[in-house]
N, C-alpha and C positions, 0 to 999 in steps of 0.2 A: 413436826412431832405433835403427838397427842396430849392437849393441855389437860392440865387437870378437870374435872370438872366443880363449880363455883359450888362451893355450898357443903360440897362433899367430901371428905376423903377418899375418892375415886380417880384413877391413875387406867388409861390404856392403852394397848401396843397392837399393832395388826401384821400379822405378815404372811405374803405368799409362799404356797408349796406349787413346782410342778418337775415333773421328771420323765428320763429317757426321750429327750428330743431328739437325738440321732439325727442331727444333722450332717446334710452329702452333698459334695457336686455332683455327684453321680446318683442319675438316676435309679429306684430300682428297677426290675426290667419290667413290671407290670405297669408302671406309673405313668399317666399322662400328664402333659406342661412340663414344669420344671420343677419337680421335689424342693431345690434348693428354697427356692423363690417362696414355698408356699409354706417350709418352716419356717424362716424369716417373720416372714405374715403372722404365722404363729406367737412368735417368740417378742413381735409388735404389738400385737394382742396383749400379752402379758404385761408388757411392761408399760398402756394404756388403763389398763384397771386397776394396776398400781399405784398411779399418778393421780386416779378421778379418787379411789379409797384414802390415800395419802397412808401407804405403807410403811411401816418401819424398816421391813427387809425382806428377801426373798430367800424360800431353799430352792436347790435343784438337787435331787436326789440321784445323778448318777447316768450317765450315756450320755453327754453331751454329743459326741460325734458317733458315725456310724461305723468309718472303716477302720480298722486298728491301725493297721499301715502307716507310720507319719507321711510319707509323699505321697500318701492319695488323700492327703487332704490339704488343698494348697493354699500359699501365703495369703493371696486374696480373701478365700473362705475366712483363715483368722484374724485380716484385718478387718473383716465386715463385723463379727465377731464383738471382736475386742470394741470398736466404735459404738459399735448398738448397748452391749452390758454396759458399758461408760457412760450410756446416754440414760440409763434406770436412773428414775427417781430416789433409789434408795441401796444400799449392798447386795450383793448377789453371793451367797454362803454354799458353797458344792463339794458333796466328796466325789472320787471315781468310782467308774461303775467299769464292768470288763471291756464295752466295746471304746474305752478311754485309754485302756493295757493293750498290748501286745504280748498273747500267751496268756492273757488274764492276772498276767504279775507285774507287780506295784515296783520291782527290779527295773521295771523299761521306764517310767514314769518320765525319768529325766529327757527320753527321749519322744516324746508325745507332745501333739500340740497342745494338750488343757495345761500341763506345763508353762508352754507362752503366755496363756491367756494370766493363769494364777501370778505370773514374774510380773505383767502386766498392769495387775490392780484389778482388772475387768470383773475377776473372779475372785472368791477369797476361800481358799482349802478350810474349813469347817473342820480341826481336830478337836480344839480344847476352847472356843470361843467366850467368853464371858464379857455382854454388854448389860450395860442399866440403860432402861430407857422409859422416864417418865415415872421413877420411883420404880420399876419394876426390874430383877436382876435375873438374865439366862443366862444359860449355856447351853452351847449348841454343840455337837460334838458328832466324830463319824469313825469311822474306820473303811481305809480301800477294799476293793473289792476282795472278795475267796469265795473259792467254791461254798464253800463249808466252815462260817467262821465258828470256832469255839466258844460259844456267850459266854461259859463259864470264866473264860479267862479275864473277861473285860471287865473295868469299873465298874461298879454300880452310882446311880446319881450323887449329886452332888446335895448334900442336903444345906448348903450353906447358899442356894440361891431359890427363888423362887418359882422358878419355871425350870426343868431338863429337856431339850431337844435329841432325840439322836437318831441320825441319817442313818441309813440301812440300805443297802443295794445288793439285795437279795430276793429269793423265791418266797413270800411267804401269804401265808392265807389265815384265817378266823381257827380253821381246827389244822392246820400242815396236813401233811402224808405225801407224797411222793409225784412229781412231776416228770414223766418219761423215766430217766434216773436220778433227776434230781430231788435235794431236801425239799421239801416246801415246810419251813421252818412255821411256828404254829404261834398265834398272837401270845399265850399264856407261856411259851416260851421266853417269847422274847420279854415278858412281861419282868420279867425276874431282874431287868437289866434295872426297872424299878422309875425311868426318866417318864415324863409328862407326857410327852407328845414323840409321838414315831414316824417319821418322815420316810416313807418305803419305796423303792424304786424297784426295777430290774425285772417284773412281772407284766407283762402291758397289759394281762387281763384287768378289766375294773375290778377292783374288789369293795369298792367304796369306803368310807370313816364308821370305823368302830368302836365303841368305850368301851372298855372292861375296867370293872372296880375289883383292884385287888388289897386287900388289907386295909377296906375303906377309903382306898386312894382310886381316883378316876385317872384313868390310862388311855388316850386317845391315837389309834392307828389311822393314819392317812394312807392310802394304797392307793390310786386312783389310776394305776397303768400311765402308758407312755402318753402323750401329747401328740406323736408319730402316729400316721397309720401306715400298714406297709411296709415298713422299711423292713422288718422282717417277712419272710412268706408266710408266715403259719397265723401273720397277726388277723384280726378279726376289722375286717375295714370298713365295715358296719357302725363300729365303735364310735359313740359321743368322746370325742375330748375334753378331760376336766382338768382343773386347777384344784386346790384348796384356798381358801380365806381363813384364817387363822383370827381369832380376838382374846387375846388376854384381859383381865378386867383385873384389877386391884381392887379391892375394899376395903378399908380398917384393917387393912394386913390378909384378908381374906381372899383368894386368887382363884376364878375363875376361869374355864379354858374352855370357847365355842369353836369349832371347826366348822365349815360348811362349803359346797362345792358350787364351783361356778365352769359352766358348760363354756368351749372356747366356739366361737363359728365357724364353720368350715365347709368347704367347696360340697356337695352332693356328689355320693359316693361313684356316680357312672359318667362323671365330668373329672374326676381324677384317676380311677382304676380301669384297666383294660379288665376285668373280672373273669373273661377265658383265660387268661398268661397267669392270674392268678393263682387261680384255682388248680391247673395244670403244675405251678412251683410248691401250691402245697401238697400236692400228691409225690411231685417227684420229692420233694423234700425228705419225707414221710418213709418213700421205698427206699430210699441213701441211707437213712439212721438206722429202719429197717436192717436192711443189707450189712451194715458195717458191725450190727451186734450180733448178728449172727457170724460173720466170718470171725470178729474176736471169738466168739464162745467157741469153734469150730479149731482153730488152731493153737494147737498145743503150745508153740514156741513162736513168735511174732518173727518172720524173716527180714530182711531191710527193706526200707520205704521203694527203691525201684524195681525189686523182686514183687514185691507188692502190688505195685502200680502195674506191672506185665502182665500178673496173674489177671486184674478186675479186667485191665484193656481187652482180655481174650473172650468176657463173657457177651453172653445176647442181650446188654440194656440200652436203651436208649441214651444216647451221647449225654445231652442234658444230664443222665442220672449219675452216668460214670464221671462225669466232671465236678457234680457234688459230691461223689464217695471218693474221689482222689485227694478232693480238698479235706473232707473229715480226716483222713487216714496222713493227709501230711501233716495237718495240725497235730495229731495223736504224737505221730513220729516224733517231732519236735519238742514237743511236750516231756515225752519219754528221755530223749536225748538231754534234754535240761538237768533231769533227776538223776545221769549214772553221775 
């Protein structure tokens, strides 16, 4: 812990943000070596600059794993897992992010492995958290993932402690507007929820730390994208990987909040990415999503997922494509099928 300092009434706490690690044993199909191995690496990273800063706690903002699936992500992966977070210097505070769900619902939860890991200790679910540490009192607080969460419905901070945290694993950016079809929820939105510091996951794009002062209150947004490169196609593998560093300061009751980012190391972009298979998965990606909003807008009354599947099987796309638009279209089905 952070002593006081002599002389002063000064009190402070430090702690890391980093999010959507998407960790797999399975490669993606662009990646060269072993993906697994070199989030790991990653994830050792983290919990090294921890140790040398002497952290108070860690956030993870969301996508710990990649595959939603629970048996594609096997017992080994979560005991390596569960060993290493046990091995942090200090707590590790995480909400779920979608690729954590199956279906993107917080319903499957019980049957997911962050699950294990949270039964565990390794991890600690982040709903209502309230620690002191070194005269200084937060709360850290999340909510699982949705598409589209309602902010109006939620708390607002808690005015009875000195710092508010709150995890968010969603699309958001500086001004919002619209992401393919998704919200891109807008800082000054989320602003209203009124807590100190915004720990943002689910966007891999950097957006980097932003302060907005609203009502003379300093409001600090952390976004720094995933820690992952690749694991999605469409990611940008170009990308610096960042953390945050987080410093609370106490003065005479007076509470200051610095953020600031620290770059992780990582392998040179054409020693990990085949960048042909790449490039080729974000195009096919592109003409699937393409493809499948057009035949929604085109059909009146949706038929069943194998009449479906018969109809795409019969057109002229490259196999690749029609195997990503079968996959959209069954996830959709399921989805659907959830809600009669």
């Amino acid at each position: 812990m952070h002593a006081r300092y002599v002389g002063r009434n000064v009190d402070k706490i430090r702690f890391i943000t980093f999010t959507d690690v998407h960790i797999s044993s399975v490669n993606p199909s662009s990646r060269k070596g072993n993906y697994e191995d070199d989030i790991f690496q990653k994830l050792r990273q983290i919990k090294a600059i921890g140790e040398k800063l002497k952290v108070d706690f860690f956030i993870c903002a969301g996508d710990l794993f990649n595959l939603k699936a629970p048996m594609r992500n096997p017992h080994a992966l979560n005991s390596k897992l569960i060993s290493l977070f046990k091995s942090y210097p200090a707590p590790i505070y995480m909400t779920e992010g979608n690729h954590d769900l199956r279906q993107d619902s917080y319903e499957t939860f019980d049957e997911q492995p962050l699950n294990v890991l949270y039964a565990s200790d390794a991890l600690l679910q982040a709903r209502n958290e309230v620690r002191t540490i070194n005269n200084i009192s937060v709360k850290i607080r999340s909510i699982p993932f949705q598409e589209e969460p309602d902010l109006s419905t939620l708390d607002r901070a808690d005015k009875e402690v000195d710092v508010n945290i709150f995890i968010l694993h969603l699309y958001a950016t500086l001004d919002g507007g619209m992401l393919f079809k998704s919200k891109l929820f807008s800082y000054e939105e989320i602003s209203k929820l009124m807590d100190d510091v915004f720990v943002l996951g689910h966007y891999h794009v950097d957006q980097g730390i932003e302060t907005l002062t609203v009502n003379g209150k300093n409001q600090h947004f952390i976004n720094l994208g995933s820690i992952s490169r690749g694991s999605l196609s469409d990611d940008d593998v170009n990308r610096q990987p960042k953390i945050s560093l987080v410093t609370i300061t106490k003065e005479d009751d007076k509470v200051r909040i610095e953020p600031a980012t620290i770059k992780l190391k990582v392998k040179p972009v054409d020693e990990v990415f085949d960048l042909v298979v790449h490039e080729r998965e974000k195009k096919e990606q592109q003409e699937a999503k393409e493809f499948v909003d057009k035949l929604k807008t085109d059909m009146i009354e949706i038929p069943e997922e194998d009449r479906i599947s018969e109809e795409i099987n019969t057109l002229d796309l490259d196999k690749r494509v029609l195997d990503k638009v079968n996959y959209y279209l069954q996830e959709a089905y399921i989805q659907r099928k959830s809600m009669e």
